[in-house]
C-alpha positions in Angstrom: 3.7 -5.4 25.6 4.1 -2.0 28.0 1.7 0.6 27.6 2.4 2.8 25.1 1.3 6.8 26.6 1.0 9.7 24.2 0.6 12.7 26.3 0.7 15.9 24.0 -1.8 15.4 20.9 -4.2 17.8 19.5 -7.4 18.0 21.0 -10.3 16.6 19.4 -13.2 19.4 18.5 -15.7 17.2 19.4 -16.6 17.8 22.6 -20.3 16.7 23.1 -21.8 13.7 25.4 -24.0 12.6 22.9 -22.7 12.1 18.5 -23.7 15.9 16.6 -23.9 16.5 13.4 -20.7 17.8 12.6 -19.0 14.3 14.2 -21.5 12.8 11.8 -20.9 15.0 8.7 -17.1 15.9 9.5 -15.8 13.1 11.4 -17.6 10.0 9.6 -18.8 11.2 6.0 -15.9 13.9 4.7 -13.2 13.2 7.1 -12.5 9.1 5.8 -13.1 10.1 2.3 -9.8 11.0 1.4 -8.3 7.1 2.4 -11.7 5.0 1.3 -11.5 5.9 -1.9 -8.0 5.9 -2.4 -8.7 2.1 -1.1 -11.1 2.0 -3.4 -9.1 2.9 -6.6 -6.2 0.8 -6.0 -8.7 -1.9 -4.7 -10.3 -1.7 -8.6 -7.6 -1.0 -10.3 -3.7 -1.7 -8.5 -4.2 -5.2 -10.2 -5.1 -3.8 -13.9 -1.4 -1.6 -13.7 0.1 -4.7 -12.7 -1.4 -6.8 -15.6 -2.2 -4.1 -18.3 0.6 -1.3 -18.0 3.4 -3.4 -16.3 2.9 -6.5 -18.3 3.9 -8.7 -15.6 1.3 -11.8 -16.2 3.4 -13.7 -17.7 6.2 -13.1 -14.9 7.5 -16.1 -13.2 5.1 -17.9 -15.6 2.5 -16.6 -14.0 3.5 -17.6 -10.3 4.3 -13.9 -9.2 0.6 -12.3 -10.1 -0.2 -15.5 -8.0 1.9 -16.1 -4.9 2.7 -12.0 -4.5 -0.3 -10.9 -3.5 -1.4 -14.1 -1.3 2.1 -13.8 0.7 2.0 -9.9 1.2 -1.6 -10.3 2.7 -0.2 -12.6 5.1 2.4 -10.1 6.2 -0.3 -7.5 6.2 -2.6 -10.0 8.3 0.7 -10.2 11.2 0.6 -6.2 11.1 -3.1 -6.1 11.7 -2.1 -8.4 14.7 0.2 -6.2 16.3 -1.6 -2.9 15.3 -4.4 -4.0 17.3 -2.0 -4.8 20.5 -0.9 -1.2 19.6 -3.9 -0.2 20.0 -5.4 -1.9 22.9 -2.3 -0.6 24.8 -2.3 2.9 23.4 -3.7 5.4 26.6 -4.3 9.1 25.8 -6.7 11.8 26.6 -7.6 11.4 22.9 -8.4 7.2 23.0 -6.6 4.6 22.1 -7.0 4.5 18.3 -8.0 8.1 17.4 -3.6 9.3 17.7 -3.0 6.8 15.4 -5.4 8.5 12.7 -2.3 11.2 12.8 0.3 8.9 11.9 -1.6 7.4 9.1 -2.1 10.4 7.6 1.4 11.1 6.8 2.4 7.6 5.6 -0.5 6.9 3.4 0.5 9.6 1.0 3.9 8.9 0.3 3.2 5.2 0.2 0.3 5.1 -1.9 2.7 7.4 -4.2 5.4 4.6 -4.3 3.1 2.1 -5.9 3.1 3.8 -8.9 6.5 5.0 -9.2 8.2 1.3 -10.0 10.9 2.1 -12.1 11.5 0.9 -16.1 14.6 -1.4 -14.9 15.1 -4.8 -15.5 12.3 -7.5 -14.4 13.9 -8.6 -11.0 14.1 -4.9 -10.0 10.6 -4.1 -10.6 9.5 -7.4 -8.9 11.6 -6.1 -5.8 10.2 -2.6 -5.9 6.7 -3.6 -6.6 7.0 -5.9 -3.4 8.4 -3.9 -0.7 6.1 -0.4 -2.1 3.3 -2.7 -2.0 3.8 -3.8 1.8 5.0 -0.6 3.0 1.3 0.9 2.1 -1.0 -1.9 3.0 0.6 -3.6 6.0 2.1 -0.5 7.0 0.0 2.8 6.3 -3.3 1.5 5.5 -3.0 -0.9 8.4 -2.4 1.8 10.4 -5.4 4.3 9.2 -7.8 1.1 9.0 -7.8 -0.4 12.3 -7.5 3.2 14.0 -11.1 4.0 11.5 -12.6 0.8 11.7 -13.0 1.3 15.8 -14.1 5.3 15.8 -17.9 3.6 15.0 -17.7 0.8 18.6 -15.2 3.1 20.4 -17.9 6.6 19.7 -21.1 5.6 22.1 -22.8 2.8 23.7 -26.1 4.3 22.4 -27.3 1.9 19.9 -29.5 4.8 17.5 -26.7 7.1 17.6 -24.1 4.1 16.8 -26.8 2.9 13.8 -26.7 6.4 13.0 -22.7 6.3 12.5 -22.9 3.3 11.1 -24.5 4.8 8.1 -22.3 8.3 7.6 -19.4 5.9 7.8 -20.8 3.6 4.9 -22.2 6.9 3.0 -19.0 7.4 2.4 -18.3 4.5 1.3 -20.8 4.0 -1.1 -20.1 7.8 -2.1 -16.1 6.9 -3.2 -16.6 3.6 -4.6 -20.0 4.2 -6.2 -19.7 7.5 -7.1 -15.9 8.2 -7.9 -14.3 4.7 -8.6 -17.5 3.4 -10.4 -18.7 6.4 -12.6 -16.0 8.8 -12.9 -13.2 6.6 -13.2 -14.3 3.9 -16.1 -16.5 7.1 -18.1 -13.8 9.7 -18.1 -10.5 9.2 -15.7 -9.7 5.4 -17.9 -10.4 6.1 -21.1 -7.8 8.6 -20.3 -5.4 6.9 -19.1 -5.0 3.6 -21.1 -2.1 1.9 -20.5 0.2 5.3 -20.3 2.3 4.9 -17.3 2.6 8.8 -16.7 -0.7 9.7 -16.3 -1.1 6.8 -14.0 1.1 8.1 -11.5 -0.5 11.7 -11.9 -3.9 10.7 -11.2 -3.1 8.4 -8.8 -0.7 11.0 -7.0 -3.6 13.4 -6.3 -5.4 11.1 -5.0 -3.0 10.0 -2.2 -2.4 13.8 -1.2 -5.7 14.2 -1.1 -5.7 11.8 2.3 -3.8 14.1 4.1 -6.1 16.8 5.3 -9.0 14.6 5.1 -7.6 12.5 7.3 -6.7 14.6 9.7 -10.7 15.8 9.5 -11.3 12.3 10.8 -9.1 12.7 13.2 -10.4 16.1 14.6 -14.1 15.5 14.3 -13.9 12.4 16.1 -14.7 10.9 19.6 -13.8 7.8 21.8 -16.8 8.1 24.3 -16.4 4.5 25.6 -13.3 5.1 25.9 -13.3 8.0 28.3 -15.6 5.8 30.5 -12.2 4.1 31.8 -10.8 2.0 28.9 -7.5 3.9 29.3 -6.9 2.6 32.3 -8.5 -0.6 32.0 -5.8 -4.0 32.4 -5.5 -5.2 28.7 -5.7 -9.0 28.7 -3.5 -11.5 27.3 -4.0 -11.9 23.3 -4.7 -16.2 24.4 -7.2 -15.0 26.8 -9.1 -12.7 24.1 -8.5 -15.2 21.8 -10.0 -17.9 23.8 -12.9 -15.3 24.7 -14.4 -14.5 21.7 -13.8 -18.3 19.8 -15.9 -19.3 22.7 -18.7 -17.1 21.5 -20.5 -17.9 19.1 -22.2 -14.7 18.1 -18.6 -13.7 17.0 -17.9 -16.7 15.6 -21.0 -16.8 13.2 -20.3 -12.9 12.5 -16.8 -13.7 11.9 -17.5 -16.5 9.0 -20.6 -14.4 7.6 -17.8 -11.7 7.2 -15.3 -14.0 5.0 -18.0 -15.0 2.8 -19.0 -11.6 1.9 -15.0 -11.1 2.0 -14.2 -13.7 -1.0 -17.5 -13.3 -3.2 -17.0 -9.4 -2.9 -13.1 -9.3 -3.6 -13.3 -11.9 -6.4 -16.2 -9.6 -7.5 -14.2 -6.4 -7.5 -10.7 -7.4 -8.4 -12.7 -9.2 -12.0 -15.0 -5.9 -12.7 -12.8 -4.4 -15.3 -12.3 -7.2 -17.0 -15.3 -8.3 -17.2 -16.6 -5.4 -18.3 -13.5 -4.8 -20.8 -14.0 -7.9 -22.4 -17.7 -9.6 -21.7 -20.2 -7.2 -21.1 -18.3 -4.4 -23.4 -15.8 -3.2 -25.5 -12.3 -2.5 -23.6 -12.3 1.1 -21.9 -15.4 2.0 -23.7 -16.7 4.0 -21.4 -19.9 2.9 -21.3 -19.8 0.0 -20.0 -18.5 0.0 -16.3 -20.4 3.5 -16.0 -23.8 1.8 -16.8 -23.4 -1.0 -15.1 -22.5 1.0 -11.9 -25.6 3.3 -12.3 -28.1 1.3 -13.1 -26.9 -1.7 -11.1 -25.7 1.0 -8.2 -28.7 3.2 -7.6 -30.4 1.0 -4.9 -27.0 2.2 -2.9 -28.3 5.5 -2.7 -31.6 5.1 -2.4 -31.1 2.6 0.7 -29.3 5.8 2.5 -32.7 6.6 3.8 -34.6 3.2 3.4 -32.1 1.2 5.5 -31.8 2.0 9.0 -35.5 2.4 9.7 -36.2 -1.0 8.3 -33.1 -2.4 10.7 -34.9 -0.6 13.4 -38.9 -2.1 12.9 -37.2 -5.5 12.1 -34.2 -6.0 13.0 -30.8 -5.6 11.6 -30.2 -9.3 11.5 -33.7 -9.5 9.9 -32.9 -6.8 7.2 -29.9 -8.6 6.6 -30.8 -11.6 5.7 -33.8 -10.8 3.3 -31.1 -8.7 1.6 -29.0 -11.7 0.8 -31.9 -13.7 -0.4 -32.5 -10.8 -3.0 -28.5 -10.7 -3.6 -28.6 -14.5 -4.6 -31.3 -14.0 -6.8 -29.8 -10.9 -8.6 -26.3 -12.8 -9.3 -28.3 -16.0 -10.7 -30.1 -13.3 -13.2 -26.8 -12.1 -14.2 -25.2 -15.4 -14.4 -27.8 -17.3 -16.9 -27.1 -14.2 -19.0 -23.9 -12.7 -18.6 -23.2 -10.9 -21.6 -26.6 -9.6 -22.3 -26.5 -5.6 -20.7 -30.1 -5.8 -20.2 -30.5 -8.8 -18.2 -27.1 -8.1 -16.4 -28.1 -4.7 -15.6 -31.8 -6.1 -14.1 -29.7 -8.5 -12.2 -27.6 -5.4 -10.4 -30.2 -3.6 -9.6 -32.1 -6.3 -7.6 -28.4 -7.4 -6.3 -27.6 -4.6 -4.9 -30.9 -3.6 -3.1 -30.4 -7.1 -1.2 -26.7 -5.8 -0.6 -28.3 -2.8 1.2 -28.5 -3.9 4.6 -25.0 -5.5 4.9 -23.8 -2.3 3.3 -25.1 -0.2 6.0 -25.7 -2.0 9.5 -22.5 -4.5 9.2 -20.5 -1.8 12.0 -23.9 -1.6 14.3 -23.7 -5.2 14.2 -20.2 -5.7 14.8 -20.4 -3.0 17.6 -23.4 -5.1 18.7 -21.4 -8.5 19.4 -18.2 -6.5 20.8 -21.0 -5.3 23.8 -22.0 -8.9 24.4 -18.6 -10.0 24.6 -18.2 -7.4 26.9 -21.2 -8.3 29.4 -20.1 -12.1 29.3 -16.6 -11.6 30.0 -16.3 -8.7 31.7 -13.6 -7.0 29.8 -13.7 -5.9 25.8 -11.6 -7.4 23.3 -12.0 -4.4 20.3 -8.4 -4.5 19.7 -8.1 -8.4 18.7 -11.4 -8.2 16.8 -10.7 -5.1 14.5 -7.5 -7.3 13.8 -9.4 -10.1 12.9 -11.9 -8.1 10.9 -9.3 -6.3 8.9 -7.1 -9.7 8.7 -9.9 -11.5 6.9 -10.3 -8.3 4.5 -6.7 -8.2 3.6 -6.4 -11.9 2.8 -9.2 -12.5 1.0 -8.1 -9.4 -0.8 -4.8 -11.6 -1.5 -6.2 -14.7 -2.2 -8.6 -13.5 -4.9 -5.7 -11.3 -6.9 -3.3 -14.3 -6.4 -6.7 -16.9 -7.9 -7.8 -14.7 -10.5 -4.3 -13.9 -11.9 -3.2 -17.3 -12.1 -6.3 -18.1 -14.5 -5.7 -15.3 -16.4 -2.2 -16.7 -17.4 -3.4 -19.9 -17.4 -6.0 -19.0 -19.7 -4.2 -17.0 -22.0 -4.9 -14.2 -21.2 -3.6 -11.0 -23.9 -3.0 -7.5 -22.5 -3.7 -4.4 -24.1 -0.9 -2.5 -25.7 0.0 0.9 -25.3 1.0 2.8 -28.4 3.0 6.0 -27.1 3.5 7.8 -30.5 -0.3 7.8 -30.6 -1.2 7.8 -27.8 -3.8 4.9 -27.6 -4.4 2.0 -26.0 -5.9 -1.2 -28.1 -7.6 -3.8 -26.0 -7.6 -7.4 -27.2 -10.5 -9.7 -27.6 -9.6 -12.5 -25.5 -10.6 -16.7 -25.6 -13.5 -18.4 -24.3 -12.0 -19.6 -21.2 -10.7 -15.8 -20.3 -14.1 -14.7 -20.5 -15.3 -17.7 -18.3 -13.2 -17.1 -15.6 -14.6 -13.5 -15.8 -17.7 -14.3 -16.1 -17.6 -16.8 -13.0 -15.6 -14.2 -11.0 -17.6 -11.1 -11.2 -21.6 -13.1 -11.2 -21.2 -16.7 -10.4 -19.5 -16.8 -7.1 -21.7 -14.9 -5.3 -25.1 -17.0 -5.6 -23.2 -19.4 -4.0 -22.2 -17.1 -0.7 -25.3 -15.1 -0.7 -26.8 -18.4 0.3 -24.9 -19.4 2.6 -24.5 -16.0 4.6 -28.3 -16.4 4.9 -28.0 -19.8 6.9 -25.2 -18.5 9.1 -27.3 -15.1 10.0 -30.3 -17.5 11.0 -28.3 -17.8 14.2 -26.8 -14.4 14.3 -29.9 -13.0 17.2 -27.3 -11.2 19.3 -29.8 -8.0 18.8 -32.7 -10.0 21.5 -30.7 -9.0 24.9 -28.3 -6.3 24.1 -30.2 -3.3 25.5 -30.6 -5.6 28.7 -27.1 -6.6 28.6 -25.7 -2.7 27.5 -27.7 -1.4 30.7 -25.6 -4.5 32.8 -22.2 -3.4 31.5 -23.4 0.5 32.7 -24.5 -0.7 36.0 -21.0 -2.5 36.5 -19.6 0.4 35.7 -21.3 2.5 37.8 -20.5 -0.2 40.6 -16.8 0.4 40.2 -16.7 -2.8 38.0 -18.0 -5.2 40.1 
């Protein structure tokens, strides 16, 4: 692939050696708002228009709900590929992944605005339109913005406190969309609202993708690539076999790697059953009660860990930190298992969940940024671009592969969707069988006792954090050295 040079862009307004607050604030809090929680809604809720306003369960006896998502991950898996080459062989005076920010801005929007927009034709054409809408936003647009975001945090400094420091803004916000926004507002107010009435769907959801616009381009502006501007635009990119064969030789990236598609699967499968498991275990459908409590109560050790966090990972380690967390998460999702449709004991089980969820939640990029250093001083040459595709490959499949699982079962179990009544204006829920409510129940509580403990044996062996400040100051000396 030839280099690909941007030479007229806007100039970034961040202009400091060392991160300020307004990168921090601007660049990594309020600037990626805008997309994460437009990720976040369709992440919670894309699958409930499909089953609940479209009807389309039963499509294909049930094969579509199924092989749809699972294939168009794939696809999206192949873009992340090539995004990254894009990447890696992007030179500017603004970085390598901070122009594409720009593009994804526009395309995200009108995408996003697509999804919704499926037209009331005959089955094959909504099947058709609901396919090619649904690629054009995730392996196209949010491809686009999420491998140019996920690097800003190992492509902004080599200084591990202000990278930490980052870290955190960039999961603040975060936590702030999806368990603020998507968890509270949404199932207490913005739900209720909206039943299964196709109009206000594409209203709601249409503000929300213009909203990405200008934010994005906040994230843009308010960003930095410091490591970049040592020399990376000039450095030779490697061969994709030789980065390959660099970091599935290392097994710091390796462990990282499988770590990250356990916490994948249990969180996707997790996520993509939370309405329904709230709809019709824990609650009443669209109550508005339910969800909201369960993402309060169940939620507050999210923000509470904003200022807890990081000086734990500091005094102990953030592999340390981690893995206590997990051993906590395990034991919250057993609570919640043995008693799934009790609020009280489900509720007792979130809260102790998600404190043990803390430390994943908010060092996970420190940590990443962490092992793409190492790589670094072992090889002698990064490999950011290969690994943010891998990172955001396994994130898009497992997104597939636990819509594709968990819509199969609900045909196969029989599952009933709600029905929209438009002279009223209501939406009535139906109560579903026992082995609906199982699959539920398994999905959203179960699952994750079983990852939690094993991501706690794989971090065992995760001590990449013992050398990297002797290996960081190697890597600077090279540099200093002419490379050598």
């Amino acid at each position: 692939m030839r280099e690909i040079m941007i030479k007229k862009l806007p100039a970034s307004r961040i202009r400091t050696e060392h991160t300020s607050r307004k990168e921090k604030w601007l660049g990594y809090l309020a600037g990626p708002s805008g997309a994460l929680l437009l990720n976040a809604v369709l992440a919670t809720y894309l699958n409930v228009f499909y089953t609940d306003v479209l009807k389309l369960t039963g499509v294909w006896g049930g094969a579509f709900l199924m092989v749809f998502p699972i294939v168009s991950k794939i696809i999206d898996a192949v873009t992340n590929v090539i995004m990254g080459r894009i990447i890696d062989h992007t030179r500017s005076k603004e970085g390598k992944a901070r122009p594409w920010l720009l593009l994804s801005a526009i395309l995200m929007p009108v995408t996003a605005i697509l999804l919704f927009t499926v037209p009331g034709a005959s089955e094959t054409v909504q099947v058709i339109w609901i396919m090619l809408s649904y690629n054009l936003f995730y392996s196209i647009a949010y491809t686009i913005y999420n491998m140019s975001h996920t690097l800003m945090v190992p492509l902004s400094t080599r200084n591990t406190t202000e990278r930490g420091s980052l870290s955190v803004f960039n999961n603040i916000a975060t936590v702030m969309m999806s368990g603020i926004i998507v968890a509270l507002v949404f199932p207490m107010v913005i739900m209720p609202a909206l039943g299964a009435n196709r109009d206000l769907w594409l209203l709601v959801m249409s503000i929300l993708a213009i909203l990405t616009l200008p934010l994005t381009l906040m994230e843009y502006f308010y960003t930095k690539e410091r490591i970049t501007a040592e020399g990376g635009e000039t450095a030779e990119v490697r061969p994709i076999r030789e980065e390959l064969k660099a970091v599935l030789h290392d097994r710091y990236w390796v462990i990282l790697f499988a770590y990250l598609i356990l916490y994948t699967l249990g969180t996707n499968f997790k996520n993509a059953s939370l309405v329904y498991y709230c709809n019709y275990v824990l609650g009443t459908y669209n109550d508005g009660i339910t969800q909201t409590m369960l993402s309060v109560i169940g939620g507050l050790p999210m923000g509470i860990g904003i200022f807890a966090v990081w000086p734990l990972a500091k005094k102990f380690g953030k592999r340390n930190v981690t893995m206590a967390g997990f051993v906590l998460y395990a034991i919250g999702s057993l609570i919640c298992f043995l008693a799934p449709r009790s609020m009280g004991v489900v509720l007792t089980g979130q809260f102790i969940k998600n404190i043990g969820g803390l430390p994943s939640a908010y060092v996970f990029m420190a940590l990443f940024a962490d092992v793409l250093d190492h790589i670094e001083w072992k090889y002698g040459f990064r490999c950011d671009g290969i690994s943010t595709s891998v990172n955001t490959i396994i994130a898009t499949v497992c997104v597939g592969i636990s819509a594709g699982i968990l819509n199969l079962c609900l045909s196969l179990s029989g599952y009933i969707a709600p029905e929209y009544d438009a002279l009223t204006n209501t939406t009535v829920g139906f109560v579903q069988n026992a082995a609906t409510q199982n699959v539920f129940i398994f999905f959203f509580v179960g699952l994750e006792v079983i990852t939690a403990v094993l991501m706690v044996i794989l971090l065992k062996f995760l001590n990449v954090e013992k050398d990297i400040e002797r290996e960081q100051a190697e890597i600077r000396a090279r540099k200093e050295n002419g490379g050598k």
